[in-house]
C-alpha positions in Angstrom: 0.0 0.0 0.0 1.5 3.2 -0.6 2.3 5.3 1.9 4.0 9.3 1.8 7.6 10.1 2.5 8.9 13.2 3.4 11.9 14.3 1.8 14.4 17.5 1.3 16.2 18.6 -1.9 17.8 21.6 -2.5 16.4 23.2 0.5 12.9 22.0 -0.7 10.3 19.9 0.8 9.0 17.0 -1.3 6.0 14.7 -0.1 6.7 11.4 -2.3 3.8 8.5 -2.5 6.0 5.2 -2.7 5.4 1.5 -2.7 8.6 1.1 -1.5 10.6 1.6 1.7 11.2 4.6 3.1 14.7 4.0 3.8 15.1 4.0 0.2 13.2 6.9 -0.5 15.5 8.8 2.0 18.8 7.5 0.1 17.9 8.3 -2.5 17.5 12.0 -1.8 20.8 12.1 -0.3 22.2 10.6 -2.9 20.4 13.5 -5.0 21.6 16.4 -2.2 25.1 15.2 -2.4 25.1 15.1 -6.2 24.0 18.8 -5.5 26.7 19.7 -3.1 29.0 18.6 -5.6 28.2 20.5 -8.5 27.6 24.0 -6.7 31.3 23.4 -5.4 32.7 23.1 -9.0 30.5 25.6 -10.7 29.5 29.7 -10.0 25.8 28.8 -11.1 24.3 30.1 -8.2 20.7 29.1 -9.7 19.3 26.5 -8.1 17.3 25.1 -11.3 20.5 25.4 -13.4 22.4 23.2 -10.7 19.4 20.7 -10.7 19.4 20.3 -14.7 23.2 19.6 -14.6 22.9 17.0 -11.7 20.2 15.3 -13.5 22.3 15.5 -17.0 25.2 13.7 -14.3 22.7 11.4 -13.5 21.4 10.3 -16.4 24.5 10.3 -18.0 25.9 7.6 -15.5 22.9 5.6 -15.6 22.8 5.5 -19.8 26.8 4.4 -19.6 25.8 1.3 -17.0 22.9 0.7 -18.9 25.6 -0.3 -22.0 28.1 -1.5 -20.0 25.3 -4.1 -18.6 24.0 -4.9 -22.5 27.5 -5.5 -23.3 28.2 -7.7 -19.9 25.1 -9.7 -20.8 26.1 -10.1 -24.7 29.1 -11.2 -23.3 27.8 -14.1 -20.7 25.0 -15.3 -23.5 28.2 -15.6 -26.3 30.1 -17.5 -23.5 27.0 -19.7 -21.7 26.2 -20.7 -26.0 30.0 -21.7 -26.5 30.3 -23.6 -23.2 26.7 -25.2 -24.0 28.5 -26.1 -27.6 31.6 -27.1 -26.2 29.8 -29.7 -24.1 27.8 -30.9 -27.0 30.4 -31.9 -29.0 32.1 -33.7 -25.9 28.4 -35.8 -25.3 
């Protein structure tokens, strides 16, 4: 049942509806203030919206780079899983 989680980012208060744990929730908008934290240290955008965009061009950015490197991971084990299933065909 879904229940509502309070969270903070960027100074702002956020009421999230979730399925899932709160714990999580709450991660997760660290995760999202430290990402933050860490772009306002490296840049002079003092706008908080400008700030936001580039952590969530980070973001997605990282997540569209493991997203490849986990098709390629997977080509990878099915090419290996076919030749070990091959290899052991021959041998039967």
């Amino acid at each position: 049942m879904a229940k509502l989680v309070e969270v903070t980012i960027a100074n702002a208060q956020y009421t999230i509806k979730t399925d899932g744990d709160e714990a999580h929730i709450q991660s997760v908008a660290r995760f999202v203030n430290e990402k933050i934290e860490e772009i306002q240290s490296k840049t002079k955008s003092v706008s908080t919206m400008n700030v936001v965009i580039l952590v969530a061009l980070n973001t997605a950015d990282e997540l569209f780079r493991e997203r490849d490197r986990n098709r390629r991971s997977m080509e990878e084990i099915e090419d290996r899983s076919s030749n070990l299933i091959d290899m052991i065909e021959r041998e039967i």
